[in-house]
C-alpha positions in Angstrom: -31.4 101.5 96.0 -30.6 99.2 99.3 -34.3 97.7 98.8 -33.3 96.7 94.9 -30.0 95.7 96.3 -31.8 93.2 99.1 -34.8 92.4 96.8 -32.0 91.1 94.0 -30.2 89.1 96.8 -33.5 87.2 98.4 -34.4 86.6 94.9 -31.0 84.7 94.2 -31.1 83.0 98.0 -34.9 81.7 97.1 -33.5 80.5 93.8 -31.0 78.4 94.9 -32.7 77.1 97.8 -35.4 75.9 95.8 -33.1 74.8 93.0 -31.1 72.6 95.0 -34.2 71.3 96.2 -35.3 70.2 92.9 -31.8 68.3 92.4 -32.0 66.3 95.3 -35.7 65.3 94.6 -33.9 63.5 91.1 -31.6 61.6 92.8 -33.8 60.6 94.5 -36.1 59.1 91.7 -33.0 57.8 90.1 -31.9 55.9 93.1 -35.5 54.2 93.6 -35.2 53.2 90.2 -32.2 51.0 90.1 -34.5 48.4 91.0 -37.4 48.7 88.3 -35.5 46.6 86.0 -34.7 43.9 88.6 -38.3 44.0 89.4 -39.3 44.0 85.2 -37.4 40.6 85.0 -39.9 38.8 87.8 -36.6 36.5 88.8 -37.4 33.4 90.7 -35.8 33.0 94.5 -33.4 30.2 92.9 -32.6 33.0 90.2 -31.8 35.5 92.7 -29.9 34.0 94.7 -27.6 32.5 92.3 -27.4 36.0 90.6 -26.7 37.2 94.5 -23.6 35.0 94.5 -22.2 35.2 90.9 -22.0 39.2 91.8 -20.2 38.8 95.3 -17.9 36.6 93.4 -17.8 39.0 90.7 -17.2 42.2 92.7 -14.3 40.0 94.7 -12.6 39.7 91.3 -12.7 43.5 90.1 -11.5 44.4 93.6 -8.1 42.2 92.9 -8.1 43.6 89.1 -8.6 47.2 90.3 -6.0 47.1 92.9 -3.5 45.5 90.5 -4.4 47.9 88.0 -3.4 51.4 90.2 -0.1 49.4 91.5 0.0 49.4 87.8 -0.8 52.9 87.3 1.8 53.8 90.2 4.8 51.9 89.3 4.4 53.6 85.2 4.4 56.7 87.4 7.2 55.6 89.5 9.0 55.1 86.1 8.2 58.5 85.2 9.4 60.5 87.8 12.5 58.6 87.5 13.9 60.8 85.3 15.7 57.8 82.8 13.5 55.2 80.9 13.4 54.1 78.0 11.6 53.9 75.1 10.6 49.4 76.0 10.5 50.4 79.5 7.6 52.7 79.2 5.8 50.8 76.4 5.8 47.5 78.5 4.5 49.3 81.6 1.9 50.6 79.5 1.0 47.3 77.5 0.8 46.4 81.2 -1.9 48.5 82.2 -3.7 47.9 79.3 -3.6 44.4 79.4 -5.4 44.8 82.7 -7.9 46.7 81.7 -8.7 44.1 79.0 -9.0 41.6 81.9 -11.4 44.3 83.7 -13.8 44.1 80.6 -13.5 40.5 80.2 -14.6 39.8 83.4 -17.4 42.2 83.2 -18.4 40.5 79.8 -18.4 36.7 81.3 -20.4 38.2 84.6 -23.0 39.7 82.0 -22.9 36.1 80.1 -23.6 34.1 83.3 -26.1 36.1 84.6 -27.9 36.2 81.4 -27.8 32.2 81.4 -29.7 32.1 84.0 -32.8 33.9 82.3 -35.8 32.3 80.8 -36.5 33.2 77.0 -38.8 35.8 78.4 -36.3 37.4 80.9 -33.8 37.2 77.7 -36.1 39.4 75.8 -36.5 41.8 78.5 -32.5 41.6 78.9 -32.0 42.3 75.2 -34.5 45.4 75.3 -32.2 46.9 78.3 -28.8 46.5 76.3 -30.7 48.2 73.1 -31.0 51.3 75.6 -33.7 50.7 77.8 -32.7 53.7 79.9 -30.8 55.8 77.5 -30.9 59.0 78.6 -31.3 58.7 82.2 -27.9 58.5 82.9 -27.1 54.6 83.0 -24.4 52.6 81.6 -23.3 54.4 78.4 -25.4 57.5 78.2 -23.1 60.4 78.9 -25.2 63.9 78.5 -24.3 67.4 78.6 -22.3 66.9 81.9 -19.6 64.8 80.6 -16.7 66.7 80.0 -15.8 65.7 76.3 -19.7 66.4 75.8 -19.2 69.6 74.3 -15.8 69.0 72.5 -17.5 66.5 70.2 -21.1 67.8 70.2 -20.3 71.8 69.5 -22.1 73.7 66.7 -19.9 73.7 63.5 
């Protein structure tokens, strides 16, 4: 019985071990490809660096929009635990919040624009194959699989 016992229990330790092996190896691969569709688009030094400094500038704005949105987020929570609000107080806080997060995709729509201004007709093509779901399924941009919590909710047997 204590051999089953320790036979079960190396089993299980093997398992894992070599499990979380396996997971670490696909981060891996996902990391080193990040790059492959940079690479695809062939972009000329010019290109690059032009791309280089519309994304500093870029990342500099969502840094101020994300900030001002949790100040946001704290002073509707502020008003919560307040105790007394009203009905306008509350919806203007949140028309606030939401207003920034319009900003947020704004901004992310006119980076996407001026990068893709930059492209040859070529590089367009390639750009236009990526946003058609070049890597669906791998777990960029939109792609949300089986570990996404409303995954199941909407995707469950009926």
């Amino acid at each position: 019985m204590k051999n089953s016992v320790f036979y079960v229990v190396m089993f299980a330790m093997v398992f894992l071990l070599f499990s979380a092996d396996l997971n670490a190896q696909r981060k891996k691969i996902f990391k080193e490809d990040r790059g492959y569709f940079h690479s695809l688009l062939n972009l000329s030094e010019e290109q690059e660096s032009k791309i280089s400094k519309l994304r500093i500038e870029h990342q500099k704005n969502m840094v101020d929009l994300r900030s001002e949105l949790e100040k946001a987020k704290l002073d509707l929570r502020e008003l919560q635990t307040s105790g007394n609000y009203s009905r306008s107080e509350y919806l203007s806080a949140a028309d606030k919040i939401n207003s920034i997060h319009t900003r947020i995709s704004k901004a992310r729509a006119n980076h996407k624009m001026d990068v893709y201004e930059l492209l040859s007709n070529e590089q367009k093509k390639l750009w236009n194959e990526k946003d058609r779901g070049f890597r669906k399924g791998r777990g960029y941009g939109d792609f949300r699989g089986p570990g996404y919590y409303g995954y199941r909710f909407r995707h469950r047997a009926r």
